[in-house]
Structure formats: C-alpha cells, structure tokens
C-alpha positions, 0 to 999 in steps of 0.5 A: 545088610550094613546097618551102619551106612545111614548112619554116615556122614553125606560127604563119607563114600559108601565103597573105596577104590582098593586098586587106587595104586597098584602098589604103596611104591607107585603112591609114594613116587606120585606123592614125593614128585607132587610134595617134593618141596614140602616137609614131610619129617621133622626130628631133632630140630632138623626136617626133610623134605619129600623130595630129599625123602625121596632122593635117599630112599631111591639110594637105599634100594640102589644099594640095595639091589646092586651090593646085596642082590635084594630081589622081589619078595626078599623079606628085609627086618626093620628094627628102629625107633621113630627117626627119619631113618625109618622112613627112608629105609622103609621105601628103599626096602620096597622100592627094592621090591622087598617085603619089609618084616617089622621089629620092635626095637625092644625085643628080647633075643629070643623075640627077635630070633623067632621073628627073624627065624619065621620070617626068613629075612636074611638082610636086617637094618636095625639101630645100634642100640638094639644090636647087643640083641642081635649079638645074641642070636644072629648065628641062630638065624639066616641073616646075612646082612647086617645094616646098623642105624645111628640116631642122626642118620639121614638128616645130618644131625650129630646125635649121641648113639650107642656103639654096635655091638662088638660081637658083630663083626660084619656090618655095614653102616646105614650112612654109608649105604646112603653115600654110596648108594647116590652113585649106583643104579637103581632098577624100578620093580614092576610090583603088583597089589598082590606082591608081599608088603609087610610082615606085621607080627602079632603080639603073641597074647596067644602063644608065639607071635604069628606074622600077618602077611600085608600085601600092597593093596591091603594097605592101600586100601586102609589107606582109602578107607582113612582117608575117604571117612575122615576127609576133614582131617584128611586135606593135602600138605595141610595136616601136621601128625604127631609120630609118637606111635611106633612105627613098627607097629601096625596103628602108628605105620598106616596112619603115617603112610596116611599123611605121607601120601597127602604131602603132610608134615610128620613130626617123628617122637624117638622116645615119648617116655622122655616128656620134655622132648616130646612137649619141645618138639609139638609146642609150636608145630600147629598139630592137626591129628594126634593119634595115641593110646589110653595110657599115652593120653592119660600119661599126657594129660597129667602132665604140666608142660602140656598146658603150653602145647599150641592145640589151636589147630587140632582135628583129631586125636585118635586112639586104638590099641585098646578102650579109650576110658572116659574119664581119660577123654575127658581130661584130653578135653579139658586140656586140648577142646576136644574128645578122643576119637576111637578106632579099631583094627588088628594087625591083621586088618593093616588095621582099621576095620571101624572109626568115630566118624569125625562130626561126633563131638562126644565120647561114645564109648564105642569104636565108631562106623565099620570103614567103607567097603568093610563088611563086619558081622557078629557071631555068637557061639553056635557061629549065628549071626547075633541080634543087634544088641546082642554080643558075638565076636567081631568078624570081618571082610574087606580088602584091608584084611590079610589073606594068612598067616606066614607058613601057619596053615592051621592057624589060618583054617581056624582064624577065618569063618567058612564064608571068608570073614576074619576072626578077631577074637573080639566080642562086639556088640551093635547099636541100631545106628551101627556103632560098634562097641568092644565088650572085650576079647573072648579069652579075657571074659571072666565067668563068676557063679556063671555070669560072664564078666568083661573086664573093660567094663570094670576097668572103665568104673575103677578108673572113673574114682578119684585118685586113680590114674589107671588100672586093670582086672583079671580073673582069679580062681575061686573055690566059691564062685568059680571066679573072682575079680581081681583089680590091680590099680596105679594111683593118680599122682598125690592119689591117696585112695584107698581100696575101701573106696574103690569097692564102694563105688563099684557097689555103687555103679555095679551089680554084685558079682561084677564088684572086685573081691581084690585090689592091689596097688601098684606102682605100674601095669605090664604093658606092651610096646604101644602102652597096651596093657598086660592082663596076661602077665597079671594073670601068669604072675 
C-alpha cells in the first residue's frame, strides 16, 4: 500500500497520464506553436524566443536528415556547456528521430572513448573547447561526423571561443549547418513512446560508466509527474529557471525540459564557477525555480554579490544530486526566504522518483513524497519488504524508470528485483506520514566494531560547526575496530577551527563509534561534474 498518499497535497493527483505525448518531439512542436512568441532562453544578454527555438532546430534535423543520413534510432553524442546551442541541437537531434547520448564536456579521452565506443554514435556535436579530447581518440571510435560548437552559436552573439582542435580534420561547423540547414527539407519522424530518447550515462562510482536507456515516455512521464506534484511552481509562461545545473546531466535536463514545456523563460548558466556572470545574469531576472546542489547552495550563499539578486519571485529552490545539509538550507534561508527543497532520483529514474511536497515550509532532512504513479519499496537483506522505520534499500517502479542498460544484460539482471523494481543501491528509511530519507548508498556504509555507520549522518554533524564550510567522510582500515572514521574538511572562509573542536562537538552530538578518529584539512573535495562529492577518490587516494 503507498502510505505516502495521505500525506499529499488536495490539489497533487494520485496517477499521471505517461502517454500525455506520444513523444518529447510532439510535446515541443505543440509548446513552441503555443509559446512561439515568448522567450524561452536567455545567455549572454541575448534571448530566444520559442518560435526562433523552434525554426533552428527543425534546420538542425533538416541537416541532419538530408547531409548525414540520420535515421530513427541513430545515436547522436551531445558534448556542450549550457549555451542556446544545446537546446537547439538537442530537438533537431530528436526531431531527426536520434536518440541523443549525453557527454560531459569535461571528460578525459578515455571517458569520452568509452562512452562514444559503448554507445555506437557515429555523429557527434561538441564545443570547440572540448575538442582537443576528441583529438585524442576519435581514430579509436566509430564517429563520422564531426559537428563543432562556438560559444555564441544560435544567438548571434560575438563570444571569445577556442580554435577546434587542428588534429581534426574534417568537421563541420554548427552555424553553417544552421544556415544551411533553413533551405532543405525536413521529414517529420513517426516516433513512438517506446523509441529510444537519451543515452544518460552513470557516473561510473562502480566501475565503467553504464548507459541507462531513456526512452520517450520515461521522460515524458517524469515530466508529468513534476509538474502534477508541484503545480504552484509549475504555471505556463509564468516561471523563469535558473540553468545553472548541466544539462547533460540528467537532474538539470528534466527540469529544463519541464519549463520548456509550459513556455517558461530559462536563463542558461555557461559557467557557474564564474560568479559574477552568474550573479549579473539572475540579479534582475525575477527567478521563480532555482534548482542546484549542496556544494552549489552553499558556494553561493557565502558569497556577497547575492545579497543584490531580486528573490522577490522565488517559488522554489530544489536540490538533489546528494543530502541537502541543514546548516546550507539554513543560509539560502537567510539570504533568498525561504528552505531548500529536496528531491531524489538516478539517472536511471530520468530522474525524479520523490520531492518535498511544496507547502512544506521547513527543512526536513528527507527527500519528500514518492512522485505519483511511482511505487517504491524498502528491502532489506534477505530482500524483505522492511518495516516502516526500519532501513532497506530503496527500490522502484513507475513509468519513469529505464527498461536497461545499453548492451549490459548482466548488469540489468542484477539491477532489477524478480518482480521488476529497480534497484538504487540507496538505502531509505520511511516515516509514517511517507517521507523518504536517505540514510546513504549501501556501499558508502561504514562497519565499526560492527556497528553500521552511514557517513552522511557524520557529515550533516561535521558541518553544522562554526568555521567549516563542507566536509566528507569515509572509512579507513583498523586493525582494532575494523573500521574507522576518517573526516576530510574545507574550512568556511576566515574559518579558524580546529580539529580538536570538530571532535568535541561530534562527541557531543554522537554516540562513540560514530565520532571521527581523523580529520584532515583541505583545501577542496573531489567532486563530480554536478558538485557531488567524491568519496571514492578519498578513499582510492
């Protein structure tokens, strides 16, 4: 029974309709001829409206079709930061009927050569800036087209953009496509929900990163799902998005695709390490969802500039990715009004699998509400359904949840139970209201004289202390205990705390064996590409 349906709000539908569209293609045409005069990007002081959006990608998938032969099912790699070209080459992609593999443009050559291998793209779009990777390994792969990306493509906007690479000899440049493009003939494909969307490839924390194959109605249905449990946050032409999130990754992606549905205005972030842009571009936009990380919260809200960013309108700011720490929410509270809310959801999910529902004015600790339609259970280790209370791993069915993995048969045996739940490898525990807290992933667990550990809980403590701006633990061998706690720990700026400290107030907040036996100071965490943090770099190092 889901426990969880009480608990929601009057106006949140208990079920979805997955087959709204019949594809993300047909829900885009039916939003850009409804919107077409509204902006639906903002970069660069510049703006596009959803008409231009769609005019330039029907010229994409014209190229597309008629000079590359791109068929129904093609896989096509997309490598770009957040600029107007990423959308634009995302729908003429699928307007082409590809399927769209999805590629960080911070990879290494041999990230990139395994994705480009396993996913069998032979057509790839990428930024100039990236292309020295692709230097490096594109004789190694099947790839034979090469289209390269400038910053200021699609909006007519004079940005400074590396050369491509000069080993790359054959290439074409996206704003010619553009151009040429307008003048051929593009053939609408007949796509069904069924047909192959994205490509969205794990972050490989368990070995060689695996692609989860997104089909049309996965995403359509998280796209329903979203919006039918936050409806407030969710109104046509009326919400402004902050893309600071990258779109390549799956969090980021869906809620763009979100917006983009309901004719909202998405201020596109190309690099929000650079502040300053990031401050000039929101201060005056009347942002109304701000999605982010932990790390991008707390980055954020220590710095002054914000202080001058118009939050009058804000609705929502949403994190995933990983816990939400409360001392974090805390300062976006001070700073913007108002709480972080939290979700949850894999790559695997498209993502979202649960969300603070949107009245909740506090931080909760957990990750909210499974979404509607969404069925998620906990299992501990004999594969037992566990008591509410009790932790289990968190597993899941709905119609946002992938079918597989690309060409990885084994791996696909093992991720689902018998009765077709996916597994996260999370492990959860349920309130009686249905409110679903991550305790942590099963392999991150630490056994100490043996007594389980979850490191987040430690993390939430070490970071709650004066003077420390974020931190993250793992375990270590032991010879008496099996295990110990090992604490790495950024200071806050002008922090002067001390390890001494550290240890005292987690004696003070802790039983023994949670307490860290070690703490190191540095100057930054390993994190991922979304500001998720490291702990197996930690660990390895």
């Amino acid at each position: 029974m889901k426990h969880w349906l009480k608990t929601y709000d009057a106006d949140v539908p208990e079920e979805i309709n997955p087959d709204a569209y019949p594809s993300i293609v047909a829900m885009f045409e039916e939003a850009a001829e409804k919107y077409k005069d509204h902006v639906a990007f903002e970069c660069f002081g510049k703006s596009m409206t959803y008409g231009e959006f769609e005019e330039k990608s029907r010229a994409v998938a014209a190229y597309l079709q008629n000079k590359m032969g791109v068929k129904k099912g093609d896989r096509i790699a997309l490598m770009c930061p957040n600029i107007f070209a990423f959308p634009v080459a995302m729908l003429g992609i699928l307007r082409a009927g590809a399927c769209q593999v999805n590629v960080n443009p911070l990879y290494t050559p041999r990230e990139l050569e395994h994705q480009l291998n396993d996913s069998g793209a032979e057509t790839i779009m990428i930024f100039n800036g990236s292309t020295p990777v692709l230097a490096e390994i594109v004789s190694n792969t099947s790839v034979e087209n090469v289209i390269t990306i400038e910053l200021g493509d699609a909006c007519e906007a004079t940005v400074p953009t590396p050369p491509v690479d000069c080993r790359l000899e054959q290439y074409v440049a996206f704003s010619d496509i553009l151009t040429a493009g307008a003048g051929m003939a593009y053939s609408p494909v007949d796509l069904k929900s069924k047909d192959l969307l994205f490509f969205q490839y794990t972050g490989g924390t368990t070995g060689p990163s695996k692609g989860a194959v997104l089909k049309h109605r996965n995403v359509v249905a998280n796209l329903e799902q979203y919006k039918g449990f936050l409806p407030k946050a969710s109104v046509a032409t009326e919400e402004v998005m902050v893309v600071a999130l990258p779109l390549y990754h799956i969090f980021g992606l869906t809620l763009s695709l979100a917006y983009m549905s309901l004719g909202c205005r998405l201020i596109l972030i190309p690099n929000p390490r650079d502040v300053d842009d990031f401050i000039a571009a929101i201060k005056d936009a009347g942002v109304t969802v701000f999605p982010a990380v932990n790390t991008m919260f707390a980055g954020l809200a220590m710095h002054p500039g914000m202080k001058d960013v118009d939050f009058s309108k804000l609705k929502l700011s949403i994190g995933g990715g990983a816990a939400i720490i409360e001392t974090v929410s805390n300062n976006w509270k001070k700073l913007t009004g108002q709480h972080i809310t939290e979700g949850y959801g894999l790559s695997e999910t498209s993502p979202l699998l649960s969300i603070v529902p949107y009245d909740v004015a506090e931080f909760t600790g957990s990750c909210g509400l499974p979404a509607p339609s969404t069925d998620i259970k906990l299992l501990d280790d004999d594969d037992k359904i566990a008591p509410i209370g009790e932790r289990g791993e968190i597993c899941a069915a709905g119609p946002q949840v992938m079918d597989g993995y690309w060409n990885k048969p084994d791996a696909n045996e093992s991720a689902f139970t018998v009765d077709g739940y996916f597994r996260t490898g999370d492990i959860g525990v349920f309130d009686e209201a249905g409110y679903l807290r991550i305790v942590d992933r099963k392999k991150d667990m630490i056994i100490v004289s043996g007594f389980n550990v979850f490191p987040n809980e430690i993390e939430a403590v070490v970071t709650a202390v004066d003077g420390v701006a974020e931190c993250a633990c793992i375990g270590i061998p032991d010879e008496k205990t099996g295990e110990s706690i090992s604490v790495f720990v950024v200071k806050a700026p002008g922090g002067d705390v001390t390890a001494d400290e550290i240890v005292a107030h987690c004696r003070k907040e802790m039983t023994a064996y949670k307490t860290p036996r070690k703490i190191t100071f540095v100057k930054e965490l390993p994190k991922s590409s979304v500001g998720k943090i490291l702990r197996r770099e930690l660990r390895d190092a």
